[in-house]
C-alpha positions in Angstrom: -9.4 20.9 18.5 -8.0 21.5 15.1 -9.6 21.7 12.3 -9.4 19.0 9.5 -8.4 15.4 9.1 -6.5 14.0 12.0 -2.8 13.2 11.4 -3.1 9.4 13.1 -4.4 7.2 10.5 -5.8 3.3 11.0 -5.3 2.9 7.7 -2.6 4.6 7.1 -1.0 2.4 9.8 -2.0 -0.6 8.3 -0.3 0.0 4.8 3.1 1.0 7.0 2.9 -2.7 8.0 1.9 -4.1 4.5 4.8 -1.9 2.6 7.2 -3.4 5.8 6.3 -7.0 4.6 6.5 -6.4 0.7 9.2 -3.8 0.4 7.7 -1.7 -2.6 4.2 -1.7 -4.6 1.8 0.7 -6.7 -1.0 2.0 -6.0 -3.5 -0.3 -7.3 -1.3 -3.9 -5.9 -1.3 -1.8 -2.7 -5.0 -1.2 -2.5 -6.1 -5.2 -3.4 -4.1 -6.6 -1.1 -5.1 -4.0 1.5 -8.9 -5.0 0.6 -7.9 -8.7 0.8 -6.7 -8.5 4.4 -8.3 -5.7 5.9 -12.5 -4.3 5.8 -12.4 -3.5 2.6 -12.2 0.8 1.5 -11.8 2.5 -1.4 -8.8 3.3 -3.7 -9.5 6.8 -3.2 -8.5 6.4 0.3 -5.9 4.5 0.0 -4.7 7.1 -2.4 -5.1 10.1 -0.2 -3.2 7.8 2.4 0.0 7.4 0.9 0.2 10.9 -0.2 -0.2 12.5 3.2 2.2 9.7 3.9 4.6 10.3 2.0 4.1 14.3 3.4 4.9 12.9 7.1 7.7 10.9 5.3 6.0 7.7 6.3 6.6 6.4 2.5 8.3 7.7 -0.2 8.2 7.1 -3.6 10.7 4.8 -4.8 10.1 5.7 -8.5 7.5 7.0 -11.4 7.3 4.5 -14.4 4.7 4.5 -17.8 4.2 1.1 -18.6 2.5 0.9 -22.6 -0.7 -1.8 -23.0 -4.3 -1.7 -24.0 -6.2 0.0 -21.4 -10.2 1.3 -21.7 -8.8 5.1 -21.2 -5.3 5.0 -23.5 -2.8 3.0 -23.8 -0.1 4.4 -21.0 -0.5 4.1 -17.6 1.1 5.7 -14.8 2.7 3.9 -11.6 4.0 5.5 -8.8 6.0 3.0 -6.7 6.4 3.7 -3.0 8.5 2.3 -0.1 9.0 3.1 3.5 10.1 6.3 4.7 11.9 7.4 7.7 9.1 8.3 10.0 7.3 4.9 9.7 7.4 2.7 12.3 6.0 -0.6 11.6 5.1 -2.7 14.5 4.1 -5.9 12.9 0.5 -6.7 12.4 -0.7 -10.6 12.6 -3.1 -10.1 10.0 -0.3 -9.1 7.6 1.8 -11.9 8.6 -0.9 -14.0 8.2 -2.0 -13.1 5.0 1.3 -13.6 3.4 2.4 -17.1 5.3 -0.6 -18.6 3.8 -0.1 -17.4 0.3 3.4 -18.6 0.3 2.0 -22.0 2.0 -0.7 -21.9 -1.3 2.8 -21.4 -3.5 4.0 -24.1 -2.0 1.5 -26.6 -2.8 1.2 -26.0 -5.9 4.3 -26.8 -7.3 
């Protein structure tokens, strides 16, 4: 058995098929709608996730951008945008599906 973290990834699996329904996002959109859908985990991990993805070429990232505002540790902040990448192979998962048919359904009714 080799040593470390195994390449297969629940997780990682799971934001292939979130990215395949919202094209492009940064890490921290990525990570609250993750928590909103799936058992909840933490950014770090979601973090570590797209990197290695983006090493398999399951993501890539789209673009780097400093956005300027009031924040507790400065006031830039650094987003790293990422899409889908070759290797990924979304499959389409309900929950996903789910998820986003009943917040354009909430869109709806409120207008």
């Amino acid at each position: 058995m080799k040593r470390g973290r195994p390449v297969i990834s629940e997780v990682r699996e799971r934001l292939i098929e979130l990215l395949a329904v919202i094209g492009k996002g940064y890490g921290y959109v990525i990570s609250k709608t993750y928590n909103e859908i799936f058992n909840p985990c933490t950014k770090e991990n979601i973090y570590y996730n797209l990197k290695k993805g983006v090493k398999l070429g399951e993501f890539e990232v789209e673009s780097i951008k400093q956005e300027h505002g009031k924040y507790s540790w400065g006031t830039v902040v650094e987003k790293t945008y990422y899409k889908l990448g070759p290797n990924a192979k979304p499959k389409g998962n309900a929950a996903v599906k789910k998820y986003f048919e009943e917040k354009e359904a909430a869109k709806d009714t409120s207008k």
